[in-house]
C-alpha positions as a Markdown table, in Angstrom:
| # | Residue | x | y | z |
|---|---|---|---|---|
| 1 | Unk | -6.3 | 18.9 | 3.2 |
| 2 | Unk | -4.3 | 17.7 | 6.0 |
| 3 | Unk | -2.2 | 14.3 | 5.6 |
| 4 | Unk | -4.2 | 12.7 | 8.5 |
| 5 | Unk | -7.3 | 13.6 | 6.7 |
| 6 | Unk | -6.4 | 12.1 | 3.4 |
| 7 | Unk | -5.5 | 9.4 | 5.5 |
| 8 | Unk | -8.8 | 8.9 | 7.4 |
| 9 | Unk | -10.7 | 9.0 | 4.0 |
| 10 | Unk | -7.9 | 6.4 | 2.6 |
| 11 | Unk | -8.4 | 4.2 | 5.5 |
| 12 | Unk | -12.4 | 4.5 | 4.8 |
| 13 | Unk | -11.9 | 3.7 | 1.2 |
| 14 | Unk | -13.9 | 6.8 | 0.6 |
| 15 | Unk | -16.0 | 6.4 | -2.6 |
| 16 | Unk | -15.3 | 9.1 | -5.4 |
| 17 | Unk | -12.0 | 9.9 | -3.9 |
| 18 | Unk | -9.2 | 10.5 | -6.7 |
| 19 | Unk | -5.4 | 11.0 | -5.2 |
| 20 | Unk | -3.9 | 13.4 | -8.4 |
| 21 | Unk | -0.4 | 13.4 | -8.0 |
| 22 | Unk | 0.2 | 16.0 | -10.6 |
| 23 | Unk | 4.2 | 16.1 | -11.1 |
| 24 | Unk | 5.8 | 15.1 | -13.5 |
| 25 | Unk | 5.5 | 11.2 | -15.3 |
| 26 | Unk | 9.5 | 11.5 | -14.1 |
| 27 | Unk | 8.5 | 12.5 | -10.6 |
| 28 | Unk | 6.1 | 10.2 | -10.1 |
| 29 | Unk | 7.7 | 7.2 | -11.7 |
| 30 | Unk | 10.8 | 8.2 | -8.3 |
| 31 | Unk | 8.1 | 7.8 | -5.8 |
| 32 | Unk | 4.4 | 8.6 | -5.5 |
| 33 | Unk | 1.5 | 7.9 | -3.4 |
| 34 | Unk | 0.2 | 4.2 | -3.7 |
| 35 | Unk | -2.8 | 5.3 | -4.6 |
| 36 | Unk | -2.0 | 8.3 | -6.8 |
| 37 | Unk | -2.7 | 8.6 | -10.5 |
| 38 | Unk | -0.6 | 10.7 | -12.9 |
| 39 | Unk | -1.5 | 13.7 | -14.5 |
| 40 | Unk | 1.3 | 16.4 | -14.7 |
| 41 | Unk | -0.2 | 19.8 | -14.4 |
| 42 | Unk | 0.2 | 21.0 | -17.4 |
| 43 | Unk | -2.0 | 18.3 | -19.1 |
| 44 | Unk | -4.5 | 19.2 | -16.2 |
| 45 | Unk | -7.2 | 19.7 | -18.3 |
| 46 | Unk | -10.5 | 20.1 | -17.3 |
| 47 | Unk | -12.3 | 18.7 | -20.7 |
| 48 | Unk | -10.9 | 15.7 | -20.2 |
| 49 | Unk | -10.3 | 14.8 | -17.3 |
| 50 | Unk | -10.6 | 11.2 | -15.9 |
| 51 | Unk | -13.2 | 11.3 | -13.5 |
| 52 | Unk | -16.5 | 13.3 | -12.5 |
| 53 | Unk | -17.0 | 16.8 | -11.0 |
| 54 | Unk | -18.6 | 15.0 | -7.9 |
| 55 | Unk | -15.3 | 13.8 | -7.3 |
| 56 | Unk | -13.4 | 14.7 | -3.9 |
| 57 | Unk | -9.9 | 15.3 | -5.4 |
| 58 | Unk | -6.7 | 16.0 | -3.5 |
| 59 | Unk | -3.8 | 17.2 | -5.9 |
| 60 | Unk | -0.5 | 16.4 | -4.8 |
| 61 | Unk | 2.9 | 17.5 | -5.9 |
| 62 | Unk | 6.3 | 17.2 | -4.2 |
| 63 | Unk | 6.2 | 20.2 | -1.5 |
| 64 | Unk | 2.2 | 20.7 | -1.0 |
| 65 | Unk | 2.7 | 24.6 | -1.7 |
| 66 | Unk | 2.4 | 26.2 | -5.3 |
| 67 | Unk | 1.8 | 23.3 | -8.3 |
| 68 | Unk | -0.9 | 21.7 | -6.2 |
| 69 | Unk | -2.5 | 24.6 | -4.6 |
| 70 | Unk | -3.1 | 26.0 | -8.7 |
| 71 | Unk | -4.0 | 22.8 | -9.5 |
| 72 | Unk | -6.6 | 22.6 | -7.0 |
| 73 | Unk | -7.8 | 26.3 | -7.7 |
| 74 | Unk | -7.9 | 25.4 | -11.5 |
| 75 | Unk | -10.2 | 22.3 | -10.5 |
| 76 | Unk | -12.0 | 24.4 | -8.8 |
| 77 | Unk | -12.7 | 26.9 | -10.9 |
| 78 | Unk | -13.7 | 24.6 | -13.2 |
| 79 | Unk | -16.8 | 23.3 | -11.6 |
| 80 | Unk | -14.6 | 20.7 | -9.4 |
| 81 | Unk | -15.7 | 21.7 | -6.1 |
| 82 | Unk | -14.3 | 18.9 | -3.9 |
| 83 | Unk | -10.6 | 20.0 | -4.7 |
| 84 | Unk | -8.0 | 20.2 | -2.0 |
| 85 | Unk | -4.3 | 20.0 | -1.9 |
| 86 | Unk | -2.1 | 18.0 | 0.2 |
| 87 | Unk | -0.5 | 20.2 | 2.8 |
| 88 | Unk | 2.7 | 19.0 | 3.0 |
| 89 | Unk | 3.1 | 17.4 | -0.5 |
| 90 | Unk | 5.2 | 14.2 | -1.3 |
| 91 | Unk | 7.5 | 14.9 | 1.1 |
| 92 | Unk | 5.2 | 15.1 | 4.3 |
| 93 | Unk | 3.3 | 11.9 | 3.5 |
| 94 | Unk | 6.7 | 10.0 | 3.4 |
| 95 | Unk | 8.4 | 11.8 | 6.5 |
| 96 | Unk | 5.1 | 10.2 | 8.4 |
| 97 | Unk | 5.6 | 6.9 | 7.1 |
């Protein structure tokens, strides 16, 4: 998912919309997404994960390349199938702000 996308659906306050910033609780805690929740990758669990598979979910890590594009696949291959990834990452979504 692009950045202006995730911003259009922001901007519309898009029901079912979870922003998964899934870096590390060190990462995160530096800078993050307002509207990001936490969940590291590696506790990415699809058992218990905090919200529905109707969900439209757009992982984010710090690039927008390999943690949140596995994340997204995982997601996905668990019966998640509104996963995306941020293209771009952290780093695009602050260079536009």
């Amino acid at each position: 998912m692009s950045l202006s996308e995730l911003k259009v659906l922001l901007v519309a306050d898009k029901a079912g919309l979870r922003v998964i910033d899934i870096r590390s609780a060190q990462e995160y805690g530096k800078l993050h997404i307002p509207v990001a929740e936490n969940i590291p990758a590696e506790l990415l669990n699809t058992e218990s994960l905090p919200f529905s598979k109707s969900d439209l979910i757009v992982c984010v890590c710090n690039k927008g390349h390999e943690r949140s594009q596995d994340a997204a696949a995982l997601l996905l291959n668990n019966g998640f199938e509104n996963s995306y990834y941020l293209e771009g990452g952290m780093q695009g979504w602050f260079a536009e702000q």
